[in-house]
N, C-alpha and C positions, 0 to 999 in steps of 0.2 A: 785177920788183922793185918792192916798195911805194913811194910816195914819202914821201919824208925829213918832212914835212907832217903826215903823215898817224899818225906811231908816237904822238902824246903821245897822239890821238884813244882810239888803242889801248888805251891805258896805261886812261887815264882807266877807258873800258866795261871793259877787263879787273879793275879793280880795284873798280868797282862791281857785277862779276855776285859777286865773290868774301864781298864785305863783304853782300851777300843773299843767297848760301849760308849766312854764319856765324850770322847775325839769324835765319834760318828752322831752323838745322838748331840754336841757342841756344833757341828758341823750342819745339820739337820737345820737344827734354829736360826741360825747366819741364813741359811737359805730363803726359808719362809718370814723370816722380819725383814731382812733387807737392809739396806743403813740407814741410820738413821736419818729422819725426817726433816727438815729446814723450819723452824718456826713461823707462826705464820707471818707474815710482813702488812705492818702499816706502817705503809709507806704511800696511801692514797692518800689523797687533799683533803678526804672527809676527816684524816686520823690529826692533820693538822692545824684544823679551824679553833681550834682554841689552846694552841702554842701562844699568841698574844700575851693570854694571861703570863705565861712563865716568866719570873724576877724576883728578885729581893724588896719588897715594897713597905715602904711606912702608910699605914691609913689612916685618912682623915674623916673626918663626917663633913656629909659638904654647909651643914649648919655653922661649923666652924671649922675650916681648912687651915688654923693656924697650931691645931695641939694635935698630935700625933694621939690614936685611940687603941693604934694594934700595928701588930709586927706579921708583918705576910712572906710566905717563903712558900716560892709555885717553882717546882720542878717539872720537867717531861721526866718519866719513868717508862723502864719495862721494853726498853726498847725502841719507845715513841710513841708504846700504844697508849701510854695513861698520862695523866696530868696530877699531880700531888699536890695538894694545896697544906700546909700546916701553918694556922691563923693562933695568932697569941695575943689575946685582949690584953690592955694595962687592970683590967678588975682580975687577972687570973683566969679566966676563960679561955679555954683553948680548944679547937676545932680544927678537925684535918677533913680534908677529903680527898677521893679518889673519880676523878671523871674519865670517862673512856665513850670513843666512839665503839656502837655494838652493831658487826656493821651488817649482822644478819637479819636485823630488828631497823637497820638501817635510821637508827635514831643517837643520839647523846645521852649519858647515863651518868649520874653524881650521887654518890652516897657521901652524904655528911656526916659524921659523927663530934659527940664534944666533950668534955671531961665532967661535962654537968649531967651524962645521960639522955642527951639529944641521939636522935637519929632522923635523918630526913633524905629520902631517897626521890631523885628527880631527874627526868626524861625530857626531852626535845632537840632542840638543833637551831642551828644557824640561821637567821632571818633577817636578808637587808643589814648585815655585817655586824649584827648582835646576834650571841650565843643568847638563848632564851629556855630556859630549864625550868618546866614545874610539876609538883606532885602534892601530895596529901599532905596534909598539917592538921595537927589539934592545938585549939587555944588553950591559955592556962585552966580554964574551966574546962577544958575536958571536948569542948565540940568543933567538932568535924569543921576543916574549910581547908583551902588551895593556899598553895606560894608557888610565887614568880621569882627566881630570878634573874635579873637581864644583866650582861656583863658587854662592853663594850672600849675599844681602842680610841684612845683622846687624844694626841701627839704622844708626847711618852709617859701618860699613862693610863689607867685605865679604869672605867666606872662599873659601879653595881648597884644597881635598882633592885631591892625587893618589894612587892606589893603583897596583899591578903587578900581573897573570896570568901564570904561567906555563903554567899549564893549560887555556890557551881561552877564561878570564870563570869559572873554577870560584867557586875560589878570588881572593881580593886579597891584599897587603901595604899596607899603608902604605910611600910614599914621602918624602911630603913635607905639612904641615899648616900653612900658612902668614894672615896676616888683611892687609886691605889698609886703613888709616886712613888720613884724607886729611891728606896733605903738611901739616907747618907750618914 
């Protein structure tokens, strides 16, 4: 049996081999990770083709451009890589979205979402100085077809076309024709 003397001895070495395992094998890590990383930067002209949008805007329908229909608030986020859109209809409808250029797909990317259980996810890019984004849509009855929509710079401010396919991109319809002025 050890003597009674001898345990703090113990203690002590046992708890100095433990604290230069932690220093070495702390030291170890630093080594092989490295420092940390730089996020990635966009900061290309592709990440900035639809900053335009960004503003505080009242919307109009261009049916009647004299009654405000929705309150629009486009932020750049995340650094510069994304665009935030948060849309608030006067019916209560509200709809945010997040577009980013994706730039290994080398395209434009917009998930819409809305408080009604929308969701609409849309792809493309810049075309003769209109952003042009479209993807899958179902009508109220339930069938398949395309949206477009086109977003473009007016003096100061800015329009949105959206159209309907039910044939694949044959054909379009007009949806919806909307201008975005900034907020007063």
């Amino acid at each position: 049996m050890p003597h009674p003397h001898h345990a703090p001895r113990r203690l002590a070495g046992l708890l100095l081999v433990i604290a230069a395992a932690t220093l070495s094998l702390s030291a170890s890590m630093r080594r092989h990770d490295g420092p940390p990383r730089p996020a990635p930067s966009c900061a290309t002209p592709e990440f900035r083709q639809f900053d335009f949008f960004a503003g505080d805007w009242d919307t109009f329908d261009m049916a009647d451009t004299a009654k405000v229909v929705a309150r629009n608030r486009v932020t750049v986020v995340l650094g510069g890589c994304a665009v935030r859109e948060v849309y608030e209809q006067a019916d209560g409808m509200v709809g945010e979205s997040l577009s980013l250029y994706d730039a290994s797909r080398r395209r434009w990317h917009q998930s819409w979402v809305t408080n009604r259980g929308s969701l609409l996810l849309l792809n493309g890019g810049m075309e003769s100085g209109r952003m042009i984004l479209t993807g899958p849509d179902r009508l109220p009855g339930g069938a398949a077809s395309l949206l477009r929509g086109v977003w473009w710079r007016e003096g100061a401010d800015v329009r949105e076309k959206a159209d309907r396919s039910t044939d694949g991109g044959k054909t379009w319809s007009p949806v919806f024709d909307i201008v975005f002025r900034p907020h007063r």
